[in-house]
Every structure is written in structure tokens, then in C-alpha cells.
C-alpha positions as CSV (number, residue, x, y, z in Angstrom):
1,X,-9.3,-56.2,26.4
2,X,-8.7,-58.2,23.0
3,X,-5.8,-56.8,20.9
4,X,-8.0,-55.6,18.0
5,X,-9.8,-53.6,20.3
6,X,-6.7,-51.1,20.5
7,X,-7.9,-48.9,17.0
8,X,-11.3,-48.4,18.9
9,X,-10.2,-47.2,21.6
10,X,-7.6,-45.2,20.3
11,X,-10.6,-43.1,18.5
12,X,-11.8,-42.0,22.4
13,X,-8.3,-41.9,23.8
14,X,-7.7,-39.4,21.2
15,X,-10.7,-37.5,20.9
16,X,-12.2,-38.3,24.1
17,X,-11.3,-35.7,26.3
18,X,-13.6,-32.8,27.3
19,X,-16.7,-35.3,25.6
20,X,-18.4,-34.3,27.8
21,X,-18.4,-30.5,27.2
22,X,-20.8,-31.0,24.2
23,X,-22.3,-34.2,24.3
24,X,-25.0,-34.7,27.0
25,X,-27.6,-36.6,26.7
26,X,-30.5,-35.1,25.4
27,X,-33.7,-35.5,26.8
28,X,-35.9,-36.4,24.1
29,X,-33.7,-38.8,22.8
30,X,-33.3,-40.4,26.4
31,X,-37.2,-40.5,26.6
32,X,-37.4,-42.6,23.5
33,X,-34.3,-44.7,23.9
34,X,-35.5,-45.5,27.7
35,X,-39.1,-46.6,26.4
36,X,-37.4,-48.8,24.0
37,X,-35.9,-50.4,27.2
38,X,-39.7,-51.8,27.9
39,X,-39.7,-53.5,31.4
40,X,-36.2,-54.6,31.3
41,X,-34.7,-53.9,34.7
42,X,-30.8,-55.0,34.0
43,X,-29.3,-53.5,30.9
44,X,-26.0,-53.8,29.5
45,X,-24.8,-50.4,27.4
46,X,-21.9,-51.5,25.2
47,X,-20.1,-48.6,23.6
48,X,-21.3,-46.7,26.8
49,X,-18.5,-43.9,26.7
50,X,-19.3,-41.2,29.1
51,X,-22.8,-42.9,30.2
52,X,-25.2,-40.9,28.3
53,X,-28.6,-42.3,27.8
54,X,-28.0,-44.9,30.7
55,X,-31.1,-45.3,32.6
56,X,-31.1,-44.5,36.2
57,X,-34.2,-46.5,36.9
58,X,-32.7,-49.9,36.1
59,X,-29.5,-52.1,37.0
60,X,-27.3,-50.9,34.2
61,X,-23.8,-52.7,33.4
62,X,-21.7,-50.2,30.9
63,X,-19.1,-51.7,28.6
64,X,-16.5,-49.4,26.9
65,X,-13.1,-50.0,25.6
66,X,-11.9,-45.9,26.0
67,X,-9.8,-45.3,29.3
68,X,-10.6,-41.4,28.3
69,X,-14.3,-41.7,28.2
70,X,-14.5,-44.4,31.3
71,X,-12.4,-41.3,32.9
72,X,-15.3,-38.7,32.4
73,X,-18.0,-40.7,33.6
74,X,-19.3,-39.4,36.9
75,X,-17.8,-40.9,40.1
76,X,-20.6,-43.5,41.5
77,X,-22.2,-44.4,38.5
78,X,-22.8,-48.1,37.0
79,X,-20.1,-50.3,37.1
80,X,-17.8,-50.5,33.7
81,X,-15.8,-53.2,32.4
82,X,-13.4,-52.3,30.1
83,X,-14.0,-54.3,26.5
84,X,-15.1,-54.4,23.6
85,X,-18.4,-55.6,21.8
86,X,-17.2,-58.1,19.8
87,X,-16.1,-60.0,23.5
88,X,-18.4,-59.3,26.1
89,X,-17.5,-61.2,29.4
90,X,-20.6,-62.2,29.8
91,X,-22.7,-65.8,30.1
92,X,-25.5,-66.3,28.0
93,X,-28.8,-64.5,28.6
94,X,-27.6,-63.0,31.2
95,X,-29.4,-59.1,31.2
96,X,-33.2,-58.5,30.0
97,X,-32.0,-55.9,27.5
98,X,-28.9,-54.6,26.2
99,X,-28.4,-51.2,24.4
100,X,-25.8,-49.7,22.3
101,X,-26.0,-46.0,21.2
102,X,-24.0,-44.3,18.2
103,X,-21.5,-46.5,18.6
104,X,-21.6,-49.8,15.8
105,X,-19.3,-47.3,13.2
106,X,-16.4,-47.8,15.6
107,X,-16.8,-51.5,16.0
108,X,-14.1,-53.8,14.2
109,X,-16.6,-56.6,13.6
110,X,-20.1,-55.6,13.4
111,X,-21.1,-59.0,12.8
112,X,-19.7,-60.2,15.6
113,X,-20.4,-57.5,17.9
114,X,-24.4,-57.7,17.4
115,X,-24.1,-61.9,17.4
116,X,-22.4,-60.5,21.2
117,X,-25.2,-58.8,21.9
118,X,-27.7,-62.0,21.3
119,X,-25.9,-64.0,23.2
120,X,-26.0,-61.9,26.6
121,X,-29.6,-60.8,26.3
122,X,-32.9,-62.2,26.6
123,X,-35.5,-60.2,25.9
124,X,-34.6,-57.0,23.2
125,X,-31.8,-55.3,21.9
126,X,-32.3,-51.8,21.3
127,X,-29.8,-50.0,19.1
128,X,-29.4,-45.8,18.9
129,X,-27.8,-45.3,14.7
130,X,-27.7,-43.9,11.4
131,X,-29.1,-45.4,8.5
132,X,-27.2,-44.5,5.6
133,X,-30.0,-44.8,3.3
134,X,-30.6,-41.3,4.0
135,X,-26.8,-40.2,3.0
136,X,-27.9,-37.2,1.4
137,X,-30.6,-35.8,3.9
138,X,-27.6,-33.5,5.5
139,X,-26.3,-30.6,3.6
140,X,-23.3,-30.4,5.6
141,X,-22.0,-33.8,4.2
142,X,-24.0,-33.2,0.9
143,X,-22.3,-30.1,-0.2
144,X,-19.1,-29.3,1.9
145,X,-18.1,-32.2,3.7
146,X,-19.0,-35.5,0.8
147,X,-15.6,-37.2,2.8
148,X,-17.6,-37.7,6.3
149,X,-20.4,-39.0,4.1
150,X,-18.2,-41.5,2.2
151,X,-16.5,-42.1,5.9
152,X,-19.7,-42.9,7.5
153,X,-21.6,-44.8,4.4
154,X,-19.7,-48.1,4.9
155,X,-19.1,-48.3,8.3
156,X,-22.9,-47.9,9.6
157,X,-25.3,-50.8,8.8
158,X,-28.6,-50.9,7.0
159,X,-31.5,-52.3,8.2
160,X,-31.3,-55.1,5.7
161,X,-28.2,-55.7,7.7
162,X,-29.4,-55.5,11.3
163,X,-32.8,-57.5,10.5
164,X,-30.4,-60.1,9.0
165,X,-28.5,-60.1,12.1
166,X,-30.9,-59.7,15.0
167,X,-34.3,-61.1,13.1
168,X,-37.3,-58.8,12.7
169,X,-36.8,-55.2,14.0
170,X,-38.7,-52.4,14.6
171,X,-37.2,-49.1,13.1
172,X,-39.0,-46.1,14.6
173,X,-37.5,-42.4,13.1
174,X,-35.5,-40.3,15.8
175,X,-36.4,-36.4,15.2
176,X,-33.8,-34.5,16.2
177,X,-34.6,-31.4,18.0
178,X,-33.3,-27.5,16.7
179,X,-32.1,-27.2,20.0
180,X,-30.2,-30.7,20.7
181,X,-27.6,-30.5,23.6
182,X,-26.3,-33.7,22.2
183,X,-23.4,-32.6,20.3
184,X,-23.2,-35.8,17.4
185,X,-22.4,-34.8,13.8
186,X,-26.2,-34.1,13.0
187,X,-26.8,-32.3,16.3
188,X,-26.2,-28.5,14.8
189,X,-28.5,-28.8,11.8
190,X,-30.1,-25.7,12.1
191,X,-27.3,-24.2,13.8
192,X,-24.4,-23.8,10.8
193,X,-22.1,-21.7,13.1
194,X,-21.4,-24.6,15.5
195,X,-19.9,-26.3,13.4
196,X,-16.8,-24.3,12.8
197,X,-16.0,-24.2,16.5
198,X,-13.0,-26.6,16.8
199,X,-13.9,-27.8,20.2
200,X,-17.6,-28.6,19.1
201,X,-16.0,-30.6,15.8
202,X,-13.7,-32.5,18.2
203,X,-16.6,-34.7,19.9
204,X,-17.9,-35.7,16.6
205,X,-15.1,-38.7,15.6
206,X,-16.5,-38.7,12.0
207,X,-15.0,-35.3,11.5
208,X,-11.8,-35.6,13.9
209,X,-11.0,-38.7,12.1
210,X,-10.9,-37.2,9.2
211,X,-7.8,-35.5,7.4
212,X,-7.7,-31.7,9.5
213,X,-6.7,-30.2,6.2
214,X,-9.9,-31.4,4.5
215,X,-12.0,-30.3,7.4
216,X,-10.5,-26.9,7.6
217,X,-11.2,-26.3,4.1
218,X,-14.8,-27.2,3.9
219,X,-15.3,-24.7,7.1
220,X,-13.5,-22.4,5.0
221,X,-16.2,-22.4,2.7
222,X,-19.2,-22.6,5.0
223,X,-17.3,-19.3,6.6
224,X,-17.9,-18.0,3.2
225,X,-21.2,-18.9,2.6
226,X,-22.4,-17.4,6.0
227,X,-20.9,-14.5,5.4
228,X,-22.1,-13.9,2.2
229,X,-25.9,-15.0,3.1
230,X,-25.2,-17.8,0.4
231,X,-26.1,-21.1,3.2
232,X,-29.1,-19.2,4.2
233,X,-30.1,-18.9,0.5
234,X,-29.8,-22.4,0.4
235,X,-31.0,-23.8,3.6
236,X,-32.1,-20.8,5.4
237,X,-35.7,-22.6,5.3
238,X,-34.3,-25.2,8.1
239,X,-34.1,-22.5,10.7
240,X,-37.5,-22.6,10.6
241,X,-38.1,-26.2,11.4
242,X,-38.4,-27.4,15.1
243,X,-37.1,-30.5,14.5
244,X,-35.4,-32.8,11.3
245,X,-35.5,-36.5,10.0
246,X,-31.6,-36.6,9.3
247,X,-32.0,-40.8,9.4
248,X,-31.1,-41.5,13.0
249,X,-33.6,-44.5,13.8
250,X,-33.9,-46.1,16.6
251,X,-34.0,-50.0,16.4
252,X,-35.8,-52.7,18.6
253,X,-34.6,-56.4,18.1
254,X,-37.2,-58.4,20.2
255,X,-35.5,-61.9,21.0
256,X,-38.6,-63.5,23.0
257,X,-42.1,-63.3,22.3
């Protein structure tokens, strides 16, 4: 594994273990994630951690630089190399597809890592992220948490970005469900509760990279406004909703015609 790689993994070593307590894959997401796939039948996943969202249907190479995460993956799975995006060791145009899911904020290069990505696949890249155009559609980083917004704002590209990068895209809206098993930072927005559950925060790096005492503080005050009726005041109308555009997109780079 490259040397610059250490701060990525580092994230996962840290926050890594028991991932997989909260964050399973869930099955609406997988549906549209493994349509995006097409007819590819090898796949590589780069950022793969645990192996969520991997397709058992296909011949599925898994590329994460976390020893913790490689750790919780379940024994007889895909095979996992160890590195990071920015270095796949990989020839050119080697797999039909490639994916990568939540996992561009933690890369060191993003440039590099999605140039990676072209250069191993032939047919599509598709991409599970945030766009952070829609900064402002979440009311927990809107009114308690603005420091996981500002976190998260810079290190997540636009689609300018990726259509510069990868040519023309596709960028299809990825509801997510009141219900989603998936534990990612937007995963809980109809459920406020969840969210001040320690071991629930701790699989969302956003908020375990952040300063504790500035987490702490801003579930101090959604403690508050629970308790007082205030959030429901507010945002009580979500908890009606079934599902929410928070500005997860899914994104399709087609490489061949």
C-alpha cells in the first residue's frame, strides 16, 4: 500500500470496528446500484470496506486500504487486495465495470483516484455519492451540526467535477428510504433519536472525525429539542414522508459506446 494511503486507512482502522453493526446494505439502494452495473460480469469495488452493495451475481474484485473493515468482511467472499484508489494494481481495461460507493470523501487524490478507475475499466463506472449542491437539504447539518456540512462540502465532488473527469454522466437521484438499514450520515432522517446513540454516530466517519466535543454539544441540543417537541415543530412533517431526496445520486460514466 502507497505511503499516503496511511491517513485513509487510519479513518476505518479507527472507526471501523463493529461497521458492520449498522451499516448493511440496504436493499433498495443495492437494486439500483446493481442495475447500474448493466451486463458487466467482472467488477472491481474500490473503497469496498465491509463489501456492501457487492454483487453476488458477478466476478467482483474488492479493493480497500482498511485492515479493520477487510477484517469484517465475511469469510469466503470476493478476493481483496489491500490499496488504495489512487494505485490500483491493475493493467488497463482489465474489468467491464468498476464501482465505488460512499467512499471518494476519504480519497487523498480524487483526481487521480477516478483517472484509476478509467484506466482499469472498459465499459462504465458507476459511482454511489453525495452532491453537495444540496448542502442544505438536511436539517441535521443545517441547524445543529453546520461543521459536518462544512467537513463534507469540500471533500465530495460535483458533478461539474466528475463529468470533467469521467466524460458525460448520467446522474440518477437516490431516495432514501424512512426505514434504511444502511447506517450513512443521511440514513436516520426521519428518525432524529438515532442519532444520539454513540454507537450509531461511530459508523458515520463524517461525524467521528469530527471534534467529540462539538458533536456532543449539538446532540445536546437535539436532546433538547426532542424533549421539548421543538424538532417536531420544525420537521415533524418528515415523519410523514416514505422516503427523501437528501442529494445522494448515483452516477453512470459510460466509457464505450
Amino acid at each position: 500500500m502507497k505511503s499516503h494511503s496511511a491517513a485513509e486507512a487510519q479513518v476505518y482502522d479507527n472507526i471501523g470496528c463493529g461497521y458492520v453493526v449498522t451499516r448493511q446494505p440496504d436493499p433498495r439502494i443495492a437494486r439500483m446500484i446493481h442495475s447500474a452495473l448493466g451486463d458487466a460480469r467482472t467488477v472491481l469495488n474500490v473503497g469496498a470496506g465491509t463489501g456492501s452493495y457487492e454483487p453476488v451475481d458477478r466476478q467482483v474484485v474488492a479493493v480497500e486500504p482498511s485492515q479493520a473493515m477487510i477484517r469484517q468482511r465475511r469469510i469466503g467472499t470476493v478476493p481483496v487486495i489491500r490499496a488504495v484508489a489512487e494505485h490500483l494494481p491493475f493493467s488497463e481495461a482489465v474489468f467491464d465495470a468498476s464501482l465505488a460507493v460512499l467512499t471518494m470523501h476519504h480519497w487523498h487524490d480524487r483526481r487521480a483516484g477516478l483517472a484509476e478507475l478509467r484506466r482499469v475499466t472498459r465499459h462504465r463506472i458507476v459511482i454511489y455519492t453525495w452532491d453537495p449542491a444540496c448542502y442544505d437539504a438536511f436539517w441535521l447539518g443545517a441547524h445543529y451540526l453546520p461543521e459536518v456540512r462544512d467537513l463534507d462540502l469540500p471533500r465530495f465532488p460535483n458533478m461539474q467535477e466528475l463529468a470533467q473527469q469521467l466524460g458525460a454522466i448520467e446522474s440518477h437521484p437516490v431516495p432514501i428510504p424512512h426505514d434504511c438499514v444502511d447506517g450513512f450520515l443521511g440514513a436516520y432522517w426521519r428518525r432524529p433519536e438515532a442519532y444520539l446513540d454513540p454507537y450509531v454516530r461511530r459508523a458515520m466517519s463524517g461525524l467521528a472525525q469530527l471534534p467529540q466535543k462539538i458533536v456532543e454539544a449539538a446532540m445536546t441540543r437535539l436532546t433538547g429539542d426532542l424533549r421539548s417537541g421543538r424538532w417536531d415543530e420544525q420537521f415533524g412533517w418528515l415523519r410523514k414522508l416514505e422516503s427523501i431526496d437528501l442529494g445522494y445520486r448515483l452516477i453512470i460514466a459510460r466509457l464505450t459506446a
